[in-house]
PDB file with one MODEL, atoms N, CA, C and O in Angstrom:
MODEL        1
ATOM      1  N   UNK A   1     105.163 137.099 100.500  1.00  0.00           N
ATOM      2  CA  UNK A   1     104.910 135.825 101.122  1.00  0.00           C
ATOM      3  C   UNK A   1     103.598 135.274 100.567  1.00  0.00           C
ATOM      4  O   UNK A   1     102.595 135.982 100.490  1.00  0.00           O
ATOM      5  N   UNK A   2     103.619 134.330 100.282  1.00  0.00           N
ATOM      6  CA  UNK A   2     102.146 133.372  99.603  1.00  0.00           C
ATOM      7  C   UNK A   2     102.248 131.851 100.959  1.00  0.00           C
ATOM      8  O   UNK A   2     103.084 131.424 101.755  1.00  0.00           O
ATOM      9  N   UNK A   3     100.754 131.488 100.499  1.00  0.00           N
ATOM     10  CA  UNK A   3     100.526 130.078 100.937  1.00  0.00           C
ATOM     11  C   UNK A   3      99.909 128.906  99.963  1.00  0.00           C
ATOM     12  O   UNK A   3      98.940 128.987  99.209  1.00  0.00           O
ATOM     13  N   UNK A   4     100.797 127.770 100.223  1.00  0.00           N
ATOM     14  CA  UNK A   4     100.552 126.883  99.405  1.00  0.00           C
ATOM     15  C   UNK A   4      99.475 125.831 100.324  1.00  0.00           C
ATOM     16  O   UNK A   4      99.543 125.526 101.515  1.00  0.00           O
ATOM     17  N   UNK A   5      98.396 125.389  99.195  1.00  0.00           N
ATOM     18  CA  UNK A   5      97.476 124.286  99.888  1.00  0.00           C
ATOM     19  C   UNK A   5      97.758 122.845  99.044  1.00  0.00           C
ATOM     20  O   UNK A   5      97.461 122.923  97.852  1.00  0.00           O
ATOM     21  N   UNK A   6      98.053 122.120  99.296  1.00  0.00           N
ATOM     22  CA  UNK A   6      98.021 120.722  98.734  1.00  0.00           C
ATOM     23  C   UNK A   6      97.347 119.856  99.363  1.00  0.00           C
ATOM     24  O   UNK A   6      97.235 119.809 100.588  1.00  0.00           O
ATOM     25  N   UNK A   7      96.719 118.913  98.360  1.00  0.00           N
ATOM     26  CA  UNK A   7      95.750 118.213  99.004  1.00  0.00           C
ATOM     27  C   UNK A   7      96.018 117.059  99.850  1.00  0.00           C
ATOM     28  O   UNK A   7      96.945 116.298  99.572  1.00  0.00           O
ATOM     29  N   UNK A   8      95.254 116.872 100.888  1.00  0.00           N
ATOM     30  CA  UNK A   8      95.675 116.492 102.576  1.00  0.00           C
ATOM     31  C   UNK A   8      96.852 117.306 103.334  1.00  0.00           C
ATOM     32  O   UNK A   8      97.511 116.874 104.279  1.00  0.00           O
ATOM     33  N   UNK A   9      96.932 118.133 102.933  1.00  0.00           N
ATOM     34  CA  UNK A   9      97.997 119.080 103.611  1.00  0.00           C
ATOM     35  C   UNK A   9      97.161 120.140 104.742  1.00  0.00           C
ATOM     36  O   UNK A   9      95.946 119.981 104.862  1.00  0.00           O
ATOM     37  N   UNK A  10      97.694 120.959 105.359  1.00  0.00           N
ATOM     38  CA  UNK A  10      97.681 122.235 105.901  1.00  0.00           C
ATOM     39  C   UNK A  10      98.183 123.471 105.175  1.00  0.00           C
ATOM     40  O   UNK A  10      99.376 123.376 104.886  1.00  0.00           O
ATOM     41  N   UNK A  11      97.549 124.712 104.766  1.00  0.00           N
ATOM     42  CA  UNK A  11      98.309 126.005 104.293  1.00  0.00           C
ATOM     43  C   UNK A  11     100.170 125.980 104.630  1.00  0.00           C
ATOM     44  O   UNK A  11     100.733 125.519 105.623  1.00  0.00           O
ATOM     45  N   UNK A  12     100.681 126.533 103.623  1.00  0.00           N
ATOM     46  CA  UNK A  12     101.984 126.575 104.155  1.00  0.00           C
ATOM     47  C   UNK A  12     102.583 127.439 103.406  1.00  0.00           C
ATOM     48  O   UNK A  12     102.960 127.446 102.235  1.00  0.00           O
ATOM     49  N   UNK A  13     102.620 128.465 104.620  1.00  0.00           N
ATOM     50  CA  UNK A  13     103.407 129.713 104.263  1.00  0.00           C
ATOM     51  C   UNK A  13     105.104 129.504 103.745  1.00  0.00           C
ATOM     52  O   UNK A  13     105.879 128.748 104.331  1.00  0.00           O
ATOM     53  N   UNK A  14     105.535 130.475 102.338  1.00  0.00           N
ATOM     54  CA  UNK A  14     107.132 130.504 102.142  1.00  0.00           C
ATOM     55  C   UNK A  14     107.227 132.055 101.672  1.00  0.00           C
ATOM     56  O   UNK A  14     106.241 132.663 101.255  1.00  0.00           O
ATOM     57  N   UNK A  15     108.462 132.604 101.778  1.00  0.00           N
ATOM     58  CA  UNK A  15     108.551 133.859 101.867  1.00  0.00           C
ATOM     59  C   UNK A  15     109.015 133.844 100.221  1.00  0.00           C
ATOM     60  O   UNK A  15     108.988 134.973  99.733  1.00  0.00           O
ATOM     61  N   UNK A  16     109.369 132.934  99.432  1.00  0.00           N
ATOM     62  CA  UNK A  16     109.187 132.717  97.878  1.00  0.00           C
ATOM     63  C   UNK A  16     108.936 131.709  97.160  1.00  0.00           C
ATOM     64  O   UNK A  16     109.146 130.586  97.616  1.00  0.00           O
ATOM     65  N   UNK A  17     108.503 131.862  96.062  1.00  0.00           N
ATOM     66  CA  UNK A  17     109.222 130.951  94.752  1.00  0.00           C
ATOM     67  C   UNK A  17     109.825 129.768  95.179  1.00  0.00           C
ATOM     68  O   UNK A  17     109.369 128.661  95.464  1.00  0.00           O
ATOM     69  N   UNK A  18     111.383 130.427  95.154  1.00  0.00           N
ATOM     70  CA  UNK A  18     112.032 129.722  95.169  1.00  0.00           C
ATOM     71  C   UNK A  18     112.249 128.537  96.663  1.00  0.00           C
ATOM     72  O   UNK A  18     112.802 127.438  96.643  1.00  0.00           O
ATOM     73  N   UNK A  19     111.899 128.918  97.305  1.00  0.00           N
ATOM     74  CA  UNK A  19     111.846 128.227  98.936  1.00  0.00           C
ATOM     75  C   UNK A  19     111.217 127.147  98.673  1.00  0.00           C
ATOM     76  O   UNK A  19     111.743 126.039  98.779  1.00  0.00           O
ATOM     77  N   UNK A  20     109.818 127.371  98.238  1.00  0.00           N
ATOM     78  CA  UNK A  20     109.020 126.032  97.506  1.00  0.00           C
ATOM     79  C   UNK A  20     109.373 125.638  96.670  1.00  0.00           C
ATOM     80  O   UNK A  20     108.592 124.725  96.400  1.00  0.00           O
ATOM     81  N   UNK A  21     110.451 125.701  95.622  1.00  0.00           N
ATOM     82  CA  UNK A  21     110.721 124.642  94.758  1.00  0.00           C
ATOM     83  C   UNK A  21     111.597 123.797  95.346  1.00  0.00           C
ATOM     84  O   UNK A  21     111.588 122.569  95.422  1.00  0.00           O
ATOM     85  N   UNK A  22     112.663 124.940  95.918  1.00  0.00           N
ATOM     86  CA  UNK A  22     113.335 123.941  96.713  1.00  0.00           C
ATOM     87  C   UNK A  22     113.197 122.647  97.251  1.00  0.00           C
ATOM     88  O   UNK A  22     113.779 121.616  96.915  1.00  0.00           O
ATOM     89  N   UNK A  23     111.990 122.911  98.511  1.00  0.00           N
ATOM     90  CA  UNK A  23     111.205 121.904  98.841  1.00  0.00           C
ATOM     91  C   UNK A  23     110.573 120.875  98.378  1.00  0.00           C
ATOM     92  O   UNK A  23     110.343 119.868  99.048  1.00  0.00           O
ATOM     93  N   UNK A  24     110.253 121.034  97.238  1.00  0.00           N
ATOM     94  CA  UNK A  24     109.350 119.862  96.392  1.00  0.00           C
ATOM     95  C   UNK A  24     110.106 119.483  95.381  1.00  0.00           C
ATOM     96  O   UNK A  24     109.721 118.685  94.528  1.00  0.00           O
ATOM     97  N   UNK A  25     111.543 120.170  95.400  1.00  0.00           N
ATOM     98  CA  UNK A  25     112.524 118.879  94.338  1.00  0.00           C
ATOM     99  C   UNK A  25     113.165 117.668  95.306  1.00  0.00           C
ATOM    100  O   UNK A  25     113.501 116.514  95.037  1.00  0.00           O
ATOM    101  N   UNK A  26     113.193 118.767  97.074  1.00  0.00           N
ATOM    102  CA  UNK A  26     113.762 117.574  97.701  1.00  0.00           C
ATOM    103  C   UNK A  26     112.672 116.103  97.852  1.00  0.00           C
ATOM    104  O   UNK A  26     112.981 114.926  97.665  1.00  0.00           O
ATOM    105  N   UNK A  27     111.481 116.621  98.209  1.00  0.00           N
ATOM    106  CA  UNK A  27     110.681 115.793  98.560  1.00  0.00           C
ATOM    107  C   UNK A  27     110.611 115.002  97.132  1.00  0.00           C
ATOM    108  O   UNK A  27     110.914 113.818  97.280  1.00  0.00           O
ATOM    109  N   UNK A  28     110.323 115.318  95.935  1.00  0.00           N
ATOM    110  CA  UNK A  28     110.526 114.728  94.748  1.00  0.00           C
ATOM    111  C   UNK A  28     111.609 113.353  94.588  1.00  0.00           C
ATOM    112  O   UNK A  28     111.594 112.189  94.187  1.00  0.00           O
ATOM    113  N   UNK A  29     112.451 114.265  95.137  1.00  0.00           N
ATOM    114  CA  UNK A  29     113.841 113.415  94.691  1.00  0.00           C
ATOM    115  C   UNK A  29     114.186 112.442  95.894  1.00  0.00           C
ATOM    116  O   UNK A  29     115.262 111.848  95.957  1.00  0.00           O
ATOM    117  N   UNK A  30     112.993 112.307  97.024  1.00  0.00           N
ATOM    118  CA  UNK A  30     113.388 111.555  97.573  1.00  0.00           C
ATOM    119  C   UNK A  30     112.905 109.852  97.861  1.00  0.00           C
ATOM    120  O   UNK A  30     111.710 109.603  97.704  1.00  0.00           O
ATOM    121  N   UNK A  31     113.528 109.095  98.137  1.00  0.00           N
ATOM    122  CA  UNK A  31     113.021 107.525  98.182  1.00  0.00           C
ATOM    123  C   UNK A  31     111.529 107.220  98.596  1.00  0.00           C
ATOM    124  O   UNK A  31     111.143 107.696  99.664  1.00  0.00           O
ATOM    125  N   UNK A  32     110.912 106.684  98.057  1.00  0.00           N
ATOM    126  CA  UNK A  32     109.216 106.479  98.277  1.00  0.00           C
ATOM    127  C   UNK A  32     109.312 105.445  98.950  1.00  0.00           C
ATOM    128  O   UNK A  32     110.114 104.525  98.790  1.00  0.00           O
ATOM    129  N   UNK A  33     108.030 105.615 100.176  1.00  0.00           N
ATOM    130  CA  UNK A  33     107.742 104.642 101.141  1.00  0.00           C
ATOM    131  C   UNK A  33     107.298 103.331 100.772  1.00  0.00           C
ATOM    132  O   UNK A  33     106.318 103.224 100.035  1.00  0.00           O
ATOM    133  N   UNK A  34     107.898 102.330 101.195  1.00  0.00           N
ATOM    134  CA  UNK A  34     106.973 100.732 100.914  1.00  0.00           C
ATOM    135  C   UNK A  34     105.118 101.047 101.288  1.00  0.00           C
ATOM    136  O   UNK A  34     104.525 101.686 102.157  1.00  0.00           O
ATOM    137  N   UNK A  35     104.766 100.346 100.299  1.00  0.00           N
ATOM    138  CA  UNK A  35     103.046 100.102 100.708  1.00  0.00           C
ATOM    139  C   UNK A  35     103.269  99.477 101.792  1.00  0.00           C
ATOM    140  O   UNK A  35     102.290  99.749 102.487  1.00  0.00           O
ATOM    141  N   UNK A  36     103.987  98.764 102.412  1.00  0.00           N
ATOM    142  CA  UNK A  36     103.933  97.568 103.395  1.00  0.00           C
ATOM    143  C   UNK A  36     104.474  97.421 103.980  1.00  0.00           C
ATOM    144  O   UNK A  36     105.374  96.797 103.418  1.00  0.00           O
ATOM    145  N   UNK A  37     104.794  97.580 105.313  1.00  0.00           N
ATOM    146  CA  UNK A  37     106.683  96.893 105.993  1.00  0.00           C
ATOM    147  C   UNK A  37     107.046  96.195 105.282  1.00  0.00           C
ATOM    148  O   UNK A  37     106.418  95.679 104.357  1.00  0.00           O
ATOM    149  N   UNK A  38     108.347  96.018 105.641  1.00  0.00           N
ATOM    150  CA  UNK A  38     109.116  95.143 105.159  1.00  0.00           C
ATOM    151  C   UNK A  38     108.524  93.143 105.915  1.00  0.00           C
ATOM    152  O   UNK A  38     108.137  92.058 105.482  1.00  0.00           O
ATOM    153  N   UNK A  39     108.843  93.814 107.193  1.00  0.00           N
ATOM    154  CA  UNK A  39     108.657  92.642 108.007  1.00  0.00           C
ATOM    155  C   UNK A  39     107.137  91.749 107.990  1.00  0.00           C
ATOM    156  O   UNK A  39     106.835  90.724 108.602  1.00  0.00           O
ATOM    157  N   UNK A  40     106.390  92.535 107.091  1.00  0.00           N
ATOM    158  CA  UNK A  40     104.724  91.862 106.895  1.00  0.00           C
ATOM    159  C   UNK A  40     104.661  91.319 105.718  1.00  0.00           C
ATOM    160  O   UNK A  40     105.537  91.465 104.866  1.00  0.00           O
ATOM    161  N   UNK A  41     103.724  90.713 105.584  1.00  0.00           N
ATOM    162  CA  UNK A  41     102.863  89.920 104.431  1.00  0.00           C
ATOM    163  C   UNK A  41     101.550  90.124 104.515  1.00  0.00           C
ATOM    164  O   UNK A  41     100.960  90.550 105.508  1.00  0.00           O
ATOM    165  N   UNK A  42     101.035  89.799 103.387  1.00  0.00           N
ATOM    166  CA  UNK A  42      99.015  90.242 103.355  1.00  0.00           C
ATOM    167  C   UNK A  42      98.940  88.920 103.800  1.00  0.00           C
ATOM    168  O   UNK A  42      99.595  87.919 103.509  1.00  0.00           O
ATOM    169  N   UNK A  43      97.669  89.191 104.843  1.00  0.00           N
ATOM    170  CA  UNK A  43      96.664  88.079 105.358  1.00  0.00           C
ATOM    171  C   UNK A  43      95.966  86.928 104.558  1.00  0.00           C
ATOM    172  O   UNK A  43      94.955  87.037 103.864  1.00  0.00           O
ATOM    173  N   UNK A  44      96.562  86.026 104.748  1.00  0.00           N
ATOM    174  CA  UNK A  44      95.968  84.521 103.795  1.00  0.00           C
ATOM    175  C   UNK A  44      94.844  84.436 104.335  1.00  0.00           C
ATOM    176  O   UNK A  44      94.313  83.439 103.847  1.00  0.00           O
ATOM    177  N   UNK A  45      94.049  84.992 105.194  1.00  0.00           N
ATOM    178  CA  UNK A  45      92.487  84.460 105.703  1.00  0.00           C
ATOM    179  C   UNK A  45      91.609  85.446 104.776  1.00  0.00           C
ATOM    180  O   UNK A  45      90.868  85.018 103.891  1.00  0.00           O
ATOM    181  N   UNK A  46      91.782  86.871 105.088  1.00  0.00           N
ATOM    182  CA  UNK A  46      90.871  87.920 104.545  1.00  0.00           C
ATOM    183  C   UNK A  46      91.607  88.514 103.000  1.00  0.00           C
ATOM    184  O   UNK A  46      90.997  89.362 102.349  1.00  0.00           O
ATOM    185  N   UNK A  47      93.190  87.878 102.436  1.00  0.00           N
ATOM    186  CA  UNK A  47      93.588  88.105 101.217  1.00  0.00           C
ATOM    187  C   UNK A  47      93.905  89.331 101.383  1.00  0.00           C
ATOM    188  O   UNK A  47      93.919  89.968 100.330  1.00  0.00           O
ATOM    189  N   UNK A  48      94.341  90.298 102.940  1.00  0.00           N
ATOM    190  CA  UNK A  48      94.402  91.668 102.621  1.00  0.00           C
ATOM    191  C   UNK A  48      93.805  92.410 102.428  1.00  0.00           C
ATOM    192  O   UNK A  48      94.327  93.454 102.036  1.00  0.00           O
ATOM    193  N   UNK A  49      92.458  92.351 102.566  1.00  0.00           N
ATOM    194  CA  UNK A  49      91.257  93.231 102.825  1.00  0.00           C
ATOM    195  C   UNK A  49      90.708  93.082 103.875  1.00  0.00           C
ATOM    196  O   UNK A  49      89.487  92.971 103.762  1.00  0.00           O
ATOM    197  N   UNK A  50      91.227  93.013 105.220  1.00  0.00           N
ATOM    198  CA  UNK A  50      90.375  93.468 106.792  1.00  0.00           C
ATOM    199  C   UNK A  50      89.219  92.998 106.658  1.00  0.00           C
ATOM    200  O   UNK A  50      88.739  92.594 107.717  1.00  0.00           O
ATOM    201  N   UNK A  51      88.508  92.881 105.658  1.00  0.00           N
ATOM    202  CA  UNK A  51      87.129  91.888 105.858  1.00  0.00           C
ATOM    203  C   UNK A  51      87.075  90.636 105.494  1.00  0.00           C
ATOM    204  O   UNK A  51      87.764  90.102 104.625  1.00  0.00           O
ATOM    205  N   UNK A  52      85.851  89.914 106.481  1.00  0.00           N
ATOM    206  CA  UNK A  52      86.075  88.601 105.827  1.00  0.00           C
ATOM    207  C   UNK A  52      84.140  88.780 105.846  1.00  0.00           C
ATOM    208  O   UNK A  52      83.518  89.155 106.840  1.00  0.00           O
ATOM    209  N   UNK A  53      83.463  88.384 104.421  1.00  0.00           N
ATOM    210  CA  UNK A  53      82.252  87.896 104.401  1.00  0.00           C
ATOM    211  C   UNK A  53      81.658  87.232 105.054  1.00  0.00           C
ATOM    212  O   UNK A  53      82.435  86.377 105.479  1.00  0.00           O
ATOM    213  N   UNK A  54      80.484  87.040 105.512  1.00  0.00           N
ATOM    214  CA  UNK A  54      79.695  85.944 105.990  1.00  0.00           C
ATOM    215  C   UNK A  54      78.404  86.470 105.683  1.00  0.00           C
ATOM    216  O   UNK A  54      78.074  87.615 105.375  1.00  0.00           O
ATOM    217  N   UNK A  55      77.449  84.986 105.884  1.00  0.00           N
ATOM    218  CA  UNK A  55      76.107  85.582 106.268  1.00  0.00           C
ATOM    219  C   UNK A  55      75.069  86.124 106.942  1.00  0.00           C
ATOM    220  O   UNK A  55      74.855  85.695 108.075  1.00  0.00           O
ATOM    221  N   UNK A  56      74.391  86.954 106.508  1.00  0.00           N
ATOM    222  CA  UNK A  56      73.792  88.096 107.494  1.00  0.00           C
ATOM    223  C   UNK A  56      72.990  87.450 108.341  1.00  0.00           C
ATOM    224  O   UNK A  56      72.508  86.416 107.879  1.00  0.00           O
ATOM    225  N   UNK A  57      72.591  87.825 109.803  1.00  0.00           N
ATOM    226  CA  UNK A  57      71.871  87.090 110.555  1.00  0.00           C
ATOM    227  C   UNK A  57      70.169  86.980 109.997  1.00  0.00           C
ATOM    228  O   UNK A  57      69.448  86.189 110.606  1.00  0.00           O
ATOM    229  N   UNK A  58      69.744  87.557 109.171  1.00  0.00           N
ATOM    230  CA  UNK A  58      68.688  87.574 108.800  1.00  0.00           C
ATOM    231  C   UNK A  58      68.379  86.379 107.444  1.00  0.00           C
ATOM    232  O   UNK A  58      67.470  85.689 106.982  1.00  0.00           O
ATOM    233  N   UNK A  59      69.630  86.666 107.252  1.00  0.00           N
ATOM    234  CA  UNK A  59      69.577  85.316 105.642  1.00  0.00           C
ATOM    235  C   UNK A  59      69.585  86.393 104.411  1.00  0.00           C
ATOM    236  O   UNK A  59      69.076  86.003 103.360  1.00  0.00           O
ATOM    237  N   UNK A  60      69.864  87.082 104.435  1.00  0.00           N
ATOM    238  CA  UNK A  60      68.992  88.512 103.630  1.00  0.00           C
ATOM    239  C   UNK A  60      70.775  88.664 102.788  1.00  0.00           C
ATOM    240  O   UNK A  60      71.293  88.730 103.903  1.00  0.00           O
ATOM    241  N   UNK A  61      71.522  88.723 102.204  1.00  0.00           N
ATOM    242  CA  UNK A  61      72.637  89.126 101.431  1.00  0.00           C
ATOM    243  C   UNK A  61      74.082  88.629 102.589  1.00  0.00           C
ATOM    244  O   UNK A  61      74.032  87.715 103.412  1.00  0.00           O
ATOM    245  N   UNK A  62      75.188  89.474 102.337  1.00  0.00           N
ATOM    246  CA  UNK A  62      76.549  89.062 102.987  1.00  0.00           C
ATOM    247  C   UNK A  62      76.478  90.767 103.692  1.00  0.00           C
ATOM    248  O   UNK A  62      75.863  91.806 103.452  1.00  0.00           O
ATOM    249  N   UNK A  63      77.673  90.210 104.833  1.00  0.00           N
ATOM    250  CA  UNK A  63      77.910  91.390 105.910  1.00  0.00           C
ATOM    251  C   UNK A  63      79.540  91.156 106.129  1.00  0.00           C
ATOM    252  O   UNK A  63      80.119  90.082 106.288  1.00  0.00           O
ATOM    253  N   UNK A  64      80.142  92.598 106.084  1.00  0.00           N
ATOM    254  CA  UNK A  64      81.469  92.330 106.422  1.00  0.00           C
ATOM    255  C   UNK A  64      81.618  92.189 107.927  1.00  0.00           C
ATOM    256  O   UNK A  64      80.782  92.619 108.721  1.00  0.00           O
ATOM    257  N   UNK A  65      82.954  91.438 108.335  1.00  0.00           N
ATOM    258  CA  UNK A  65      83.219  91.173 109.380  1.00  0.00           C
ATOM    259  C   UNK A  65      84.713  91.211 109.698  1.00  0.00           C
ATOM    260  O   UNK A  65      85.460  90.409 109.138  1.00  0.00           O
ATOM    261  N   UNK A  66      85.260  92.249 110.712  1.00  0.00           N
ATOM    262  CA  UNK A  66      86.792  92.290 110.672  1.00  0.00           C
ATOM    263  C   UNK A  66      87.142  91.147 110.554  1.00  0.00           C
ATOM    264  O   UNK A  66      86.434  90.262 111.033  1.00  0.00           O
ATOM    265  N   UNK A  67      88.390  90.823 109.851  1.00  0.00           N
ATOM    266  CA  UNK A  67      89.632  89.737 109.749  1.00  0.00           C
ATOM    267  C   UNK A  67      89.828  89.064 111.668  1.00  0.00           C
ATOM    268  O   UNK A  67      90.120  89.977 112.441  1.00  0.00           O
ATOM    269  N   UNK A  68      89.716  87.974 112.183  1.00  0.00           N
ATOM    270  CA  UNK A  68      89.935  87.990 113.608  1.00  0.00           C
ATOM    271  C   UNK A  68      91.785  87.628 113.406  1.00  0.00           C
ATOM    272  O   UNK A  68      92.685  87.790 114.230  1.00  0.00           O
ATOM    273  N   UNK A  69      91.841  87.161 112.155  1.00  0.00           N
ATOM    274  CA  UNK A  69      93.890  87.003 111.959  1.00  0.00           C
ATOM    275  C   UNK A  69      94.532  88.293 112.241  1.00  0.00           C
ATOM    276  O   UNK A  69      95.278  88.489 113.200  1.00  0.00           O
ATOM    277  N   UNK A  70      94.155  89.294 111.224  1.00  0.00           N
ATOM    278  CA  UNK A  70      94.858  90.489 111.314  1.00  0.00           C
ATOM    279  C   UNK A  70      94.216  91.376 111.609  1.00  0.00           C
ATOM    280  O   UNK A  70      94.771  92.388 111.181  1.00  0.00           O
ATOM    281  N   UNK A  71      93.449  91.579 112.044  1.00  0.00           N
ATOM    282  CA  UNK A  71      92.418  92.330 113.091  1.00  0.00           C
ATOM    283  C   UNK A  71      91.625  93.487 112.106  1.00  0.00           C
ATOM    284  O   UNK A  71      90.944  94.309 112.719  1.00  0.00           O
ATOM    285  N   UNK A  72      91.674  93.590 110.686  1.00  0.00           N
ATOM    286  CA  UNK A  72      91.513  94.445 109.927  1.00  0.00           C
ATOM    287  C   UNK A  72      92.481  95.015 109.037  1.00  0.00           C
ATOM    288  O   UNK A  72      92.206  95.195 107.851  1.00  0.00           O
ATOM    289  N   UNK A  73      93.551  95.300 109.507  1.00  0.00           N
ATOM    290  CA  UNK A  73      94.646  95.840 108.905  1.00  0.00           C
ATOM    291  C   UNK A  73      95.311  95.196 107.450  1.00  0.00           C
ATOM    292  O   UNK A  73      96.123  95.744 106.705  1.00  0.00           O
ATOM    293  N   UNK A  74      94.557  93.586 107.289  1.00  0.00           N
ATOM    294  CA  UNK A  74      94.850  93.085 105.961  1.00  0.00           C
ATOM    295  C   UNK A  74      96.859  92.621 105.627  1.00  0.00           C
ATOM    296  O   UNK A  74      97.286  92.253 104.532  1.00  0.00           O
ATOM    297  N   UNK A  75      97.620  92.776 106.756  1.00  0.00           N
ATOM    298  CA  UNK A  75      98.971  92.607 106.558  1.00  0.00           C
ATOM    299  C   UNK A  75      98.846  91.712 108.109  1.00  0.00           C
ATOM    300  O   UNK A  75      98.063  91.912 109.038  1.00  0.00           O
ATOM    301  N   UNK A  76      99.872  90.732 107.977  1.00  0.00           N
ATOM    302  CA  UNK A  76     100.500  89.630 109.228  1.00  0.00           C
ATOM    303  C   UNK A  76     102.017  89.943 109.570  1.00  0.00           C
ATOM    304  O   UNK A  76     102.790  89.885 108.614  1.00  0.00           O
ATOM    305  N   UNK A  77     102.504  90.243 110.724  1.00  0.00           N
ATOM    306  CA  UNK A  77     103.911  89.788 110.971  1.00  0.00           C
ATOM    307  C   UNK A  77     103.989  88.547 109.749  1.00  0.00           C
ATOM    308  O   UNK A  77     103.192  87.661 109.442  1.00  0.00           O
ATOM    309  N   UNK A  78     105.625  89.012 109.107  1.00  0.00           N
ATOM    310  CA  UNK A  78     106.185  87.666 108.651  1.00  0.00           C
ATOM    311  C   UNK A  78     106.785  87.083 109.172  1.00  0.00           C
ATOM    312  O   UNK A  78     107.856  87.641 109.412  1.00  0.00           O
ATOM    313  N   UNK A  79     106.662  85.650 109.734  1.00  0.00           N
ATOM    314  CA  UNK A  79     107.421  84.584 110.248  1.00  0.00           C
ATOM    315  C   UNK A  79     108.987  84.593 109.756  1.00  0.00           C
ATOM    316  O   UNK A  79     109.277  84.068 108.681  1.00  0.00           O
ATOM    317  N   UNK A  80     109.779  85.081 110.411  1.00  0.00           N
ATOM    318  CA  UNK A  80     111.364  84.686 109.841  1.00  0.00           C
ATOM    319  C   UNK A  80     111.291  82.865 109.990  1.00  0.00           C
ATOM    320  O   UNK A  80     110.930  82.036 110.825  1.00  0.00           O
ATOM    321  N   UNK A  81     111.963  82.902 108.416  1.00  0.00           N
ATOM    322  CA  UNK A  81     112.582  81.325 108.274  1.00  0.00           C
ATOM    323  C   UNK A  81     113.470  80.822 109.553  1.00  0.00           C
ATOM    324  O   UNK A  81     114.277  81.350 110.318  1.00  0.00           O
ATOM    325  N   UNK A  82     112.864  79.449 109.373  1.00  0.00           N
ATOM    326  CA  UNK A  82     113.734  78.735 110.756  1.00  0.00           C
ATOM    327  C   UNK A  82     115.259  78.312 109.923  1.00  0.00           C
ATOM    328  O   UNK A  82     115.451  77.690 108.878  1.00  0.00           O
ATOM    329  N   UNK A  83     116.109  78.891 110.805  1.00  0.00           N
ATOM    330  CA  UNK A  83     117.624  77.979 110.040  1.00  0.00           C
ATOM    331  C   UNK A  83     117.576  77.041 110.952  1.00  0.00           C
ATOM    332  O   UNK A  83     116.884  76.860 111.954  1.00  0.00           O
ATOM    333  N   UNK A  84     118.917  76.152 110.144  1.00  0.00           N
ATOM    334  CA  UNK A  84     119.319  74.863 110.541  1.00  0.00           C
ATOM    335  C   UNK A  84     120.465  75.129 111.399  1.00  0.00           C
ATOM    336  O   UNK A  84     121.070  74.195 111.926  1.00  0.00           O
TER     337      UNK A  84
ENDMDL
END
């Protein structure tokens, strides 16, 4: 029995070889997640970066400031089209 570490993982014990390949041809071979829901779009205020610039209360350089549209998260519900 061995343990495998991958990175952001936890140890993970297999009693072979072969058990872990198994595993990582399925995970291999399987469909990759969207960056994004489906149902979202990036934020037209902050462009998808959770921050929006402004100036510092001192006058002194820029300070980030969460998105108040998308609260940070940089993606909006997408509006479904209105039909006729």
């Amino acid at each position: 029995m061995f343990a495998v570490t991958e990175p952001g993982s936890i140890p993970v014990a297999y009693p072979t070889w072969v058990d872990w390949r198994i595993e990582r041809r399925a995970a291999a071979a399987a469909e990759p997640l969207p960056l994004a829901p489906v149902a979202t779009c990036f934020c037209a205020t902050c462009w998808g970066q959770g921050n929006i610039w402004s100036q510092a209360p001192n006058g002194e350089g820029l300070i980030p400031h969460t998105c108040p549209v998308c609260d940070g998260q940089g993606v909006c519900p997408q509006a479904r089209p209105h039909t006729a």
